[in-house]
N, C-alpha and C positions, 0 to 999 in steps of 0.2 A: 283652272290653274291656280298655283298657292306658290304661296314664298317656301321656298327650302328650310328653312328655320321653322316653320310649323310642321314638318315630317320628322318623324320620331322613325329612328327605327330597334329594332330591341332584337338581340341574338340572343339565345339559346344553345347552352353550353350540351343541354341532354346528358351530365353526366359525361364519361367519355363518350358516349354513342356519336355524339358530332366534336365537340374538341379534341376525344382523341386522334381525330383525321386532319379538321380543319383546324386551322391559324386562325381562332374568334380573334386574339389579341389584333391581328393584323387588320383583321377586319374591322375593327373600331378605330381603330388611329386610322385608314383609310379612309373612311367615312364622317368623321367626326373635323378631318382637315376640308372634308368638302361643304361643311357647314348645316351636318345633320345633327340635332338630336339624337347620341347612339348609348345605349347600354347595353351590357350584357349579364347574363344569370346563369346562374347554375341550373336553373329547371324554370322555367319559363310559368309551366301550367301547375303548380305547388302554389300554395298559397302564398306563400312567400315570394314567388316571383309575381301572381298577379298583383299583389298589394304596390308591388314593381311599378309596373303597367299603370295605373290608378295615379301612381304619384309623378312620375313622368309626364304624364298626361296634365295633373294639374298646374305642376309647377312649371311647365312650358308652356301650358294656352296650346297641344298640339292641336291640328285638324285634322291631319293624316297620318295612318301608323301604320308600320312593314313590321312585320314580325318574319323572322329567319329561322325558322324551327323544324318541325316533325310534319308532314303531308296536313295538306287542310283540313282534310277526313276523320282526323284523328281528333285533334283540340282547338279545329278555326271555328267551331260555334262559340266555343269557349270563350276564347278571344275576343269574336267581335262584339260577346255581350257585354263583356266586359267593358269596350269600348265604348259601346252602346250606354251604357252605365255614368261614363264619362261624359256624353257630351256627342260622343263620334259616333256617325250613322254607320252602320256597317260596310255599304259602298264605301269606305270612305280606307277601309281594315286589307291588309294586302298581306296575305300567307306565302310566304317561299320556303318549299321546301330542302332545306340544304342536308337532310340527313337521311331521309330514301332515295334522294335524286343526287346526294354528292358524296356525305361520307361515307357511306355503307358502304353502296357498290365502287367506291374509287379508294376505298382502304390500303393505305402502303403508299397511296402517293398523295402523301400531304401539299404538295407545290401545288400539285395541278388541281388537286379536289377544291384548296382553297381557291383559287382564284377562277373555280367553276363558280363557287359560292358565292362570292365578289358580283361575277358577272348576272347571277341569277337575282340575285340584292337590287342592282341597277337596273334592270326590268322591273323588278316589282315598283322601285322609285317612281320610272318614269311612265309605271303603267298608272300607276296612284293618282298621278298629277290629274290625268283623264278620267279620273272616277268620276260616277254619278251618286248622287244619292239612290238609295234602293227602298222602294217603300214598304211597307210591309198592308199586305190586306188580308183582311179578316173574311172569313170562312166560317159558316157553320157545320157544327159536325154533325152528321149522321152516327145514332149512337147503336150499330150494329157491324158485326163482321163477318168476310166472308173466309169461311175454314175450305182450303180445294186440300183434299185427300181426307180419306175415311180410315184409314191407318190406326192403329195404337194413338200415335202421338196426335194427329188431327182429333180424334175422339175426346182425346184429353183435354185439348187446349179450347174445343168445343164448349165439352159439359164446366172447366173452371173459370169462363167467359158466360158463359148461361147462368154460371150460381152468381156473379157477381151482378146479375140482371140484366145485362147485356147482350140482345138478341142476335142470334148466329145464323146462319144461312150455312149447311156443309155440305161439298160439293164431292161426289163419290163418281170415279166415270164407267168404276163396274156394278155388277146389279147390285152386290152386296157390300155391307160395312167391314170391317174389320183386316184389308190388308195382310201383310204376311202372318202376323200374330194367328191370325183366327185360323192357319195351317198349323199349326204347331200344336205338342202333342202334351209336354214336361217347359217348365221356364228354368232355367240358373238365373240363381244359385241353389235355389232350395227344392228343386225339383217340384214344383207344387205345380198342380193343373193348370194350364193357360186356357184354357175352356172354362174353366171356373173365377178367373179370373177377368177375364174379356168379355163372358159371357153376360153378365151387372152391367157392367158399362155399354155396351149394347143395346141393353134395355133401357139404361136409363137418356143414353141419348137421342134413342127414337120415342120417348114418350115426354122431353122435356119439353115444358110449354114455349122454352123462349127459344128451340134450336129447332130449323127447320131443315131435312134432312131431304137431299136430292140424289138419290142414285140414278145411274148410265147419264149422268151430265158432267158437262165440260164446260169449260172459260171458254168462249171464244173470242173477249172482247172486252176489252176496258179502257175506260176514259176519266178523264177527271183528275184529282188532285187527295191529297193526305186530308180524311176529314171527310168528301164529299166525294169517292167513287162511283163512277157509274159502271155496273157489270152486266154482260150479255151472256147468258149462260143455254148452252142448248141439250133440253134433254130429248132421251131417247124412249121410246113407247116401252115399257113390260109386257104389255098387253094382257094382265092383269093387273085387276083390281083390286087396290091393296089394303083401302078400308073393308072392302066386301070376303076377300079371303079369309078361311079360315084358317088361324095358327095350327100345325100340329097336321092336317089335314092331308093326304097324298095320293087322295081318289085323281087327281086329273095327271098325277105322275104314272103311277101304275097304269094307267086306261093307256098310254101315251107309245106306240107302238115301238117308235127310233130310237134306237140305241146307237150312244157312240164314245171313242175315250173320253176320258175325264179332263183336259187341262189341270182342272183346280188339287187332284191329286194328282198332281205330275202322268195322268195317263197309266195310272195304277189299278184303275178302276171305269166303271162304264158310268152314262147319263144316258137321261131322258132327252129329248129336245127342250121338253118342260120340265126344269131342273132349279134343286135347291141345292147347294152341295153339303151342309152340316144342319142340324136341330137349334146352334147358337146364332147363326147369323141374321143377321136385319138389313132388309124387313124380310117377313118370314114370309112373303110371297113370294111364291116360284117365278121363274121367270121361261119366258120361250123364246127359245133362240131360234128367229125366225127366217139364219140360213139354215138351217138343219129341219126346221118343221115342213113335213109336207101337206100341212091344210088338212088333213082328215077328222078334224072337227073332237076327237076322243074324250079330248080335257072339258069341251065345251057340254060335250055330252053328259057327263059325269058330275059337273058344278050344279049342285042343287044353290048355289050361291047368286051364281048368273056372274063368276069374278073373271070370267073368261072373258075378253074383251080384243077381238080382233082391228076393229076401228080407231084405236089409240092411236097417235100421229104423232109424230115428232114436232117438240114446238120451243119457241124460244121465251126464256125467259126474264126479264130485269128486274134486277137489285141493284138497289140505291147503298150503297156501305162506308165506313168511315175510315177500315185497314179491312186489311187483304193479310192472311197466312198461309204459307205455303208448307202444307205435311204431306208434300206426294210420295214420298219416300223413295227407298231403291228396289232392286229387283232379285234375286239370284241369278249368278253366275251360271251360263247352261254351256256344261261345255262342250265344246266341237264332239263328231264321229272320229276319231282319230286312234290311230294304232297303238297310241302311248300308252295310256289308260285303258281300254277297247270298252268306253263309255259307248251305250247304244248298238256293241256289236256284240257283248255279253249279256245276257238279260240280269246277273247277278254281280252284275257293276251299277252299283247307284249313287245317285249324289246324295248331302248326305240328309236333302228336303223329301227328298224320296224314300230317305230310310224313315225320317221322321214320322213319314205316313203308316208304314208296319207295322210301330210302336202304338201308334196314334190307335184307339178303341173305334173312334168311328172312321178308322180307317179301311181297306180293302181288305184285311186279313182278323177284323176285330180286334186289333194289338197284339196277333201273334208273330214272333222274325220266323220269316221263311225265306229258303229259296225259291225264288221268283221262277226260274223251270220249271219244277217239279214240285214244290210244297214243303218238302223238307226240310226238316228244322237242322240249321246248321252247326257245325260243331266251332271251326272256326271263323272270326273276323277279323278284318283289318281298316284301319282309318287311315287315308294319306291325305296329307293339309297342301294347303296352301295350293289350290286346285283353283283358275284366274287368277291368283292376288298374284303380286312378290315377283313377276313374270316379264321379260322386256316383249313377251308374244302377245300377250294377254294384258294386264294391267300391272303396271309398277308396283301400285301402292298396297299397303297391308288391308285387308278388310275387318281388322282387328275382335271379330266376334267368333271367325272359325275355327278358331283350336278351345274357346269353349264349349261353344259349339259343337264341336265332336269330343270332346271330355262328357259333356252332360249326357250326347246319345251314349257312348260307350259305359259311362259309370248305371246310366237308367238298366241298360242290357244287362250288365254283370248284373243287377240288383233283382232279375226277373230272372236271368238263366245264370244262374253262377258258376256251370260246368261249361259255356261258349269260353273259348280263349279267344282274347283281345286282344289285338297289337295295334300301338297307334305310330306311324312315317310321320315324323315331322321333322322341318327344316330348323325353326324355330321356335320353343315353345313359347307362345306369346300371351300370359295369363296374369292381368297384373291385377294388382290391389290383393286384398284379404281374403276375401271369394274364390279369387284365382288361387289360390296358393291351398286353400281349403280343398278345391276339386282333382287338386293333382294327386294331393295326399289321400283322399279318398279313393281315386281310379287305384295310386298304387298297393292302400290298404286290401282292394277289392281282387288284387293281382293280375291287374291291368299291365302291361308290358309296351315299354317305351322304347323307339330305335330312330337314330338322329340316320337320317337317309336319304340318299338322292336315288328316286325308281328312277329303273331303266326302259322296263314293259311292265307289260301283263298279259299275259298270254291264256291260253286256257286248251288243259291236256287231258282226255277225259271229261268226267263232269266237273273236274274243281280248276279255280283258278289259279295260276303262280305267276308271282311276281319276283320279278329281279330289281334286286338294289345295290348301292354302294353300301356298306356298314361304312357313316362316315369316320366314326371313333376306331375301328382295326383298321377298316380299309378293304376290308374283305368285299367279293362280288357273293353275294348271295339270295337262293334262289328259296322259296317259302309256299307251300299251296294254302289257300282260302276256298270257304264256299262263299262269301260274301265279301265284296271290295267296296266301300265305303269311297265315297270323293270326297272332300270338303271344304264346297264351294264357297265361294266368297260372293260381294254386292256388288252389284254395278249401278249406272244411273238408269232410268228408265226411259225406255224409246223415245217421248215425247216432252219431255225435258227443255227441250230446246226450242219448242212451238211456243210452249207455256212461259218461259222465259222471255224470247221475244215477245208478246204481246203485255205483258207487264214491263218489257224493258229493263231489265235485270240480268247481269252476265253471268255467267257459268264459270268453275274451272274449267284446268286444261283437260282434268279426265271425264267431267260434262257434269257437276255436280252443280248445284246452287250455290253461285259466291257471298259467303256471309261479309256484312259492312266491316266487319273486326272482327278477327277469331278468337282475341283474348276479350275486348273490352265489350264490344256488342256482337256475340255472335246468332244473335237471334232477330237484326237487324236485317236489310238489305241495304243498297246504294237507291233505292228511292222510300223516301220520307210515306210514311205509313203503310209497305207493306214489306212483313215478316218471315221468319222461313222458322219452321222446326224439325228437328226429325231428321230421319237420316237422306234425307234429295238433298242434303249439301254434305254427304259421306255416311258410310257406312257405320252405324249404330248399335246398340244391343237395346235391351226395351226399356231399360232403368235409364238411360242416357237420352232417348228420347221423349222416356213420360218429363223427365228433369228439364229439357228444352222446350218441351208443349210449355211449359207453365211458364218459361221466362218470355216465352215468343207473346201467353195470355196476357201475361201480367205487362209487354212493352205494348200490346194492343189496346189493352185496356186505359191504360195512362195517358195512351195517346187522346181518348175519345172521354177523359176525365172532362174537359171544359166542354161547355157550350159553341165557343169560339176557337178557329184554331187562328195564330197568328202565320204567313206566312208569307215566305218574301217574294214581291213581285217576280215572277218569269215572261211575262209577255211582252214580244217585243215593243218600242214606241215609234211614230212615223215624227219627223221634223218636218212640217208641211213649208216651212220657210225656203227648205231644200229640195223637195219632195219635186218632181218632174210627168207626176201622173203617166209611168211607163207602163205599168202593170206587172213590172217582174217581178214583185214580190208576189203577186195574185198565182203567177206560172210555176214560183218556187217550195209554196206552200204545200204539203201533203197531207195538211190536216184542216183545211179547207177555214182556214182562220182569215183570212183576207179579204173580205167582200169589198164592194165599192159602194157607197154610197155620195151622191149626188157630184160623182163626177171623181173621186178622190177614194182612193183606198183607207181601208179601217181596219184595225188587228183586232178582234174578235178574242178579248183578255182569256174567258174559257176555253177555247178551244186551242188555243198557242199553249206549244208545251216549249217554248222558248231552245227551240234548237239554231237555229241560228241562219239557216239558209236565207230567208229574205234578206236578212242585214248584207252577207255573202254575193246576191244578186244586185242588190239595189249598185247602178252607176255611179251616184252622185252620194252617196255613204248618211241617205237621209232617216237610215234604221238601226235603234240602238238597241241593244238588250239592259236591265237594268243594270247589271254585273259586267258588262262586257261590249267591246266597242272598237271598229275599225282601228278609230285613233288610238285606242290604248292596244291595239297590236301593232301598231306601225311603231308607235312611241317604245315600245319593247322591244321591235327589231335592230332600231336606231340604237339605243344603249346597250343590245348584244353585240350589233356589227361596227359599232365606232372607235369604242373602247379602244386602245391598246391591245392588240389580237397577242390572247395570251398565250394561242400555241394555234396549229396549223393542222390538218385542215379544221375550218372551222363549220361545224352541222348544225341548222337553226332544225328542231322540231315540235312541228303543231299536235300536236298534244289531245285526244279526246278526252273528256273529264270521267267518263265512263269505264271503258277498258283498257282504253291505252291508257290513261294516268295511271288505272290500277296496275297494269300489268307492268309498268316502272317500278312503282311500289313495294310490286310484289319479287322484283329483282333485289330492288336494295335492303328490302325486309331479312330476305335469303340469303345477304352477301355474293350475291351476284353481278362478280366486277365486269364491267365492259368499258369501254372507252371516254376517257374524258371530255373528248372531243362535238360533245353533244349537248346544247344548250336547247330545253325546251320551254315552250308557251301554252298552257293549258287554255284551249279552246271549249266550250262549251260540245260540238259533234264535226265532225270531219266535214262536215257539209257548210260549218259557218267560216270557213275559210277561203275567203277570197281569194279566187286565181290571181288574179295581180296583183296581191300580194307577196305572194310568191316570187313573181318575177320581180317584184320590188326587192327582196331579199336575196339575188340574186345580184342585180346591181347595186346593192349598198356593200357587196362584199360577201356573201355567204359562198362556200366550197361545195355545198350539198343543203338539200331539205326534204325532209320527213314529214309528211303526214301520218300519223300512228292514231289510228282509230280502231273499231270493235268488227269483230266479224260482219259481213253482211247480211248472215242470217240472224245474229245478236245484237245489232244495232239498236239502242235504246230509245231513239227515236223514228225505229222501222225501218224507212226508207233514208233514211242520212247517208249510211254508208255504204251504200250501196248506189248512192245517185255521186256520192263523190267519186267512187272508183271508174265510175264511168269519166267525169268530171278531168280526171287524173289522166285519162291519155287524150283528152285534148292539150293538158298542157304540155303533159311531153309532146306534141307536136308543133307547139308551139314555140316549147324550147328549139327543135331544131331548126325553127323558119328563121330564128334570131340568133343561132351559130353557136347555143348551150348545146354539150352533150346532154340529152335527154337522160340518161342515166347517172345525172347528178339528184333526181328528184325522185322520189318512190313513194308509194302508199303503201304502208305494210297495214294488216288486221290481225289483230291479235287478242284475246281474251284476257280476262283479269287475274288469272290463274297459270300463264304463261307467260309467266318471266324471262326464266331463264331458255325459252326459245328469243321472247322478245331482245335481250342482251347478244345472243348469237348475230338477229339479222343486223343489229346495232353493230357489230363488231366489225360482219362481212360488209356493210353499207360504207362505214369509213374507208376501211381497207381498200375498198372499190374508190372510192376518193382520193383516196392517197394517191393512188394508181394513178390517178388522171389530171392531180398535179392543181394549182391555185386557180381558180376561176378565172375565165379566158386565156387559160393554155389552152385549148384548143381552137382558139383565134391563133395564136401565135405559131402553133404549128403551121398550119395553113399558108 
């Protein structure tokens, strides 16, 4: 506890982004009559505001300081070092944020934002008073990383992580390196070979000495902290031998009886069971895919190498790392069998990864365009975009690389047959920068033919296709035959996305992408402290934009693993043994098996507590703190939400997870995404470190409603958190009703950090439902 006079609190004008909403004015004569230290700035995080902060700090002797600004996320490191600098431990530094969580999304109603703001202020006050100091312990780093995807971009971030001495570990889950790129035939802008280009780096990163390259392996398993990872990777057998193989060599391909489609060229083309699919890729051992192999020994027969190796076992392996990047990248768009398009029901309807293959020399046709029936060389084509993307069926969002995408196959074609007529559907032509504007004028110099269009079908009369469209510019319905129909699909995330996330602990958007920490300031960040993303698994990319993020993802990993030492701040929970009642609940709460007993008395195991919060949450007698976070300073926060002067009716306390739920606030008031005022939240550490009788404490101090808003249960950052509170959550709605609350004053919503603006909906419907049901204990009074 501390005298009021040593709390400083300092607003943040942000420009208009928060004064032009909130009343700061008001806010300081407010504040300032209750005997705070109060200023306010025009920009808080400018140099000129911290020099602010510094001088405040000396010239008042503060201990404690509330900053009212922009999300923690964004500039509370900033802050508290600054504090830090001062004198002030960072425990000590209290971030509220009043302009994702008030002026954004409550814009237009200056009354009620401010005095949201007000209220959020008086929380952070009375949560401060309860600070601890937070210690900071030192870590050594492991000066190595681990690259998961063999992609373009993981390649890159690999090999400029390796030049700078830095040993790499890359994690590939198919047999070979190279991801979409190594499918590809031509690159934009300059049409230049992608085989020739992917094909160097290939080489050079299966032959660097500092980077150790894992194909058919996967993450299953990580532990640990920024600095000192521990990873459990499990690979899969080749069943050859990959020192012992010969490069170049195809005797155990040929000998190898089973034929069957190809995957890796869209099913354009046959394999072996023992199959390599191109001359570029690495490692140049073939692989046996040993549902498909029937044992008859052929390959084996044939290896004068002896690289045949049937006994290989799947085995698990550990690396010790310092950062973790993540270049899994995305996948193409496959579109349904459907009548629209008659994808899969025409054999000369392709997407346009499949057309890529025709062109492609080591493709099925040696780089000649045929029709896929018959062989014939066609006279006309057609390109229609926007095939998944732009879609309320498929995916909203632009994939922003497929109308160059089909610019580059369609200008590649004219440049090899210049008697094919081209037409390309598009919705919107989406080609920016100087490149873009170069490929348009080239397609049209080539007499390329453009038509702004909504199809109808595609049908097929005879042997050629026709399609019906809208002409959008006449308006006319017009009907056109092709021998070839072109799709042009777009990215989506890939199947397992969400596996790999959860075990790192790291949220998704709402369309299943990798949530970058900051899209402008860090986006090659995640929300845990030493692991990265690049590339296009947090959206769809082209291969300049991902080699461009490989290097800032290298260059934030490498910075990290600059020191010897990393400094970081305590997470594990502590026991107060003067309170402590030897129950065991924190031992029963634990899912990371951090609580052992020792001689009669539980012990928090600092390494293996990833400080979510659950045992504080169990504990009876409230004898477990986290360094950052603490019953009393949620209670002491409830207290100055519900005592206040109830500045408007109903009134919603909501618990807050620091993971998803915080983000996906965030990511409402980022978006101007209004929803109701009527919602004061507590960022909790995980859904799980909230005390049920808390709850019902908030409930009798006056709340109208309360929210738990945490992370999916399969996204949960600390695994099992939210998933054990949902459970958690209808005991107390039962509880609610044994004590005569309508249970449907209380709700857990899960929501992702990428879904705002659903998160604002159930925020909206939640109230509304409140209103409906009138001030807490109306329905005593009915009765």
């Amino acid at each position: 506890m501390n005298n009021d006079s040593k709390t400083g609190i300092l607003i943040c004008h942000c420009g208009t982004n928060i004064a032009g909403t909130i009343n700061v004015k008001e806010l300081v004569e407010y504040f300032s009559k209750k005997g705070y230290v109060v200023r306010d700035h025009e920009h808080l995080c400018t140099e000129d505001g911290i020099e602010l902060i510094r001088n405040v700090i000396r010239k008042y002797g503060l201990k404690r300081l509330v900053i009212a600004a922009c999300t923690p996320f964004l500039h509370g490191e900033l802050f508290r070092k600054v504090a830090e600098e001062e004198g002030i431990n960072r425990g000590y530094v209290e971030i509220v944020n009043i302009r994702e969580q008030c002026s954004w999304p409550h814009y237009g109603k200056r009354r009620l934002a401010t005095l949201k703001a007000r209220d959020l202020i008086e929380a952070g006050v009375a949560g401060v008073r309860y600070a601890r100091r937070i210690g900071v312990v030192k870590t050594p780093v492991t000066r190595k990383v681990l690259v998961i995807g063999g992609g373009v971009s993981g390649i890159m971030a690999a090999l400029l992580l390796a030049d700078m001495g830095i040993d790499v570990v890359l994690v590939e889950k198919e047999p070979f390196l190279g991801g979409v790129m190594a499918k590809l035939d031509k690159l934009f802008p300059t049409l230049d070979c992608a085989p020739c280009i992917l094909g160097p780096l290939l080489a050079q990163v299966n032959n660097h000495p500092k980077i150790k390259v894992l194909t058919l392996s996967e993450v299953i398993e990580v532990a640990g902290r920024p600095g000192d990872f521990l990873v459990k990777i499990k690979k899969r057998p080749r069943y050859v031998d990959e020192d012992k193989c010969v490069s170049g060599c195809t005797l155990c391909i040929d000998a190898c009886p089973i034929t069957l489609p190809d995957e890796y060229t869209c099913r354009l083309s046959m394999k072996k069971a023992i199959w390599r699919p191109t001359p570029i890729v690495v490692p140049s051992a073939p692989y046996i895919d040993v549902n498909y192999c029937i044992g008859c020994l052929s390959c084996y027969a044939v290896c004068d190498r002896n690289a045949i190796n049937f006994n290989q076992k799947e085995e698990i392996i550990t690396e010790r790392v310092g950062a973790i990047i993540i270049a899994t990248g995305s996948k193409p768009y496959s579109p349904p069998n459907t009548q629209l398009y008659g994808y899969l029901k025409y054999s000369n309807v392709l997407t346009s990864l499949e057309y890529e293959w025709l062109l492609n020399a080591m493709g099925p046709t040696g780089g000649k365009i045929v029709r896929i029936d018959d062989g014939r060389k066609p006279k006309r084509i057609c390109f229609i975009h926007c095939i998944g993307s732009r879609s309320e069926k498929n995916h909203k969002y632009c994939s922003a690389i497929c109308c160059l995408n089909s610019l580059k196959l369609a200008v590649n074609t004219k440049l090899r047959y210049p008697d094919i007529d081209i037409t390309i559907f598009y919705t919107d032509l989406r080609c920016p920068g100087e490149y873009g504007e170069d490929l348009i004028e080239k397609a049209l110099e080539l007499g390329i033919k453009f038509a702004r269009a909504r199809i109808s079908r595609v049908e097929k009369h005879g042997d050629m296709l026709v399609i019906t469209y809208e002409d959008v510019v006449s308006g006319e319905i017009v009907s056109e035959e092709y021998d070839i129909v072109v799709l042009s699909i777009g990215f989506e995330p890939n199947n397992d996305i969400h596996g790999l996330a959860k075990k790192l602990g790291i949220p998704i958007t709402k369309q299943g992408f990798i949530q970058p920490y900051h899209i402008k300031l860090y986006p090659a960040d995640t929300f845990v402290s030493g692991i990265y993303v690049s590339g296009s698994c947090t959206g769809p990319q082209d291969i300049t934009m991902a080699v461009t993020h490989a290097g800032l993802a290298a260059a934030r990993a490498a910075s990290l693993l600059h020191a010897r030492e990393l400094e970081v701040e305590e997470q594990s929970a502590k026991i107060n043994y003067d309170k402590c009642i030897r129950c065991g609940m924190c031992y029963v709460a634990c899912d990371f098996k951090a609580v052992k007993f020792e001689k009669g008395r539980p012990v928090i195991d600092k390494i293996s507590c990833r400080g979510c919060g659950a045992c504080m949450a169990w504990c009876p007698v409230e004898a477990i703190e986290l360094p950052w976070f603490s019953v009393a300073q949620l209670r002491a926060k409830l207290k100055a939400l519900l005592e206040l002067d109830r500045a408007e009716s109903p009134l919603v306390i909501a618990f807050v997870c620091r993971w998803c739920g915080y983000a996906a606030l965030d990511n409402a008031g980022a978006n101007k995404i209004s929803y109701p005022t009527n919602i004061r939240p507590i960022m909790v550490p995980c859904s799980v470190a909230v005390p049920p009788r808390l709850i019902l404490e908030a409930f009798y101090m006056g709340a109208d409603g309360v929210l738990v808003i945490g992370c999916h249960v399969q996204d949960c950052h600390y695994r099992t958190g939210a998933g054990r509170f949902k459970k958690i959550s209808l005991e107390i709605k039962n509880k609610l009703k044994e004590i005569g609350i309508d249970d449907s004053r209380f709700e857990f919503i899960e929501t992702s950090a990428g879904e705002g603006s659903k998160l604002a909906e159930q925020i909206r419907a939640f109230i509304e439902k409140i209103r409906s049901l009138g001030p807490i204990g109306s329905e005593v009074c009915r009765r």
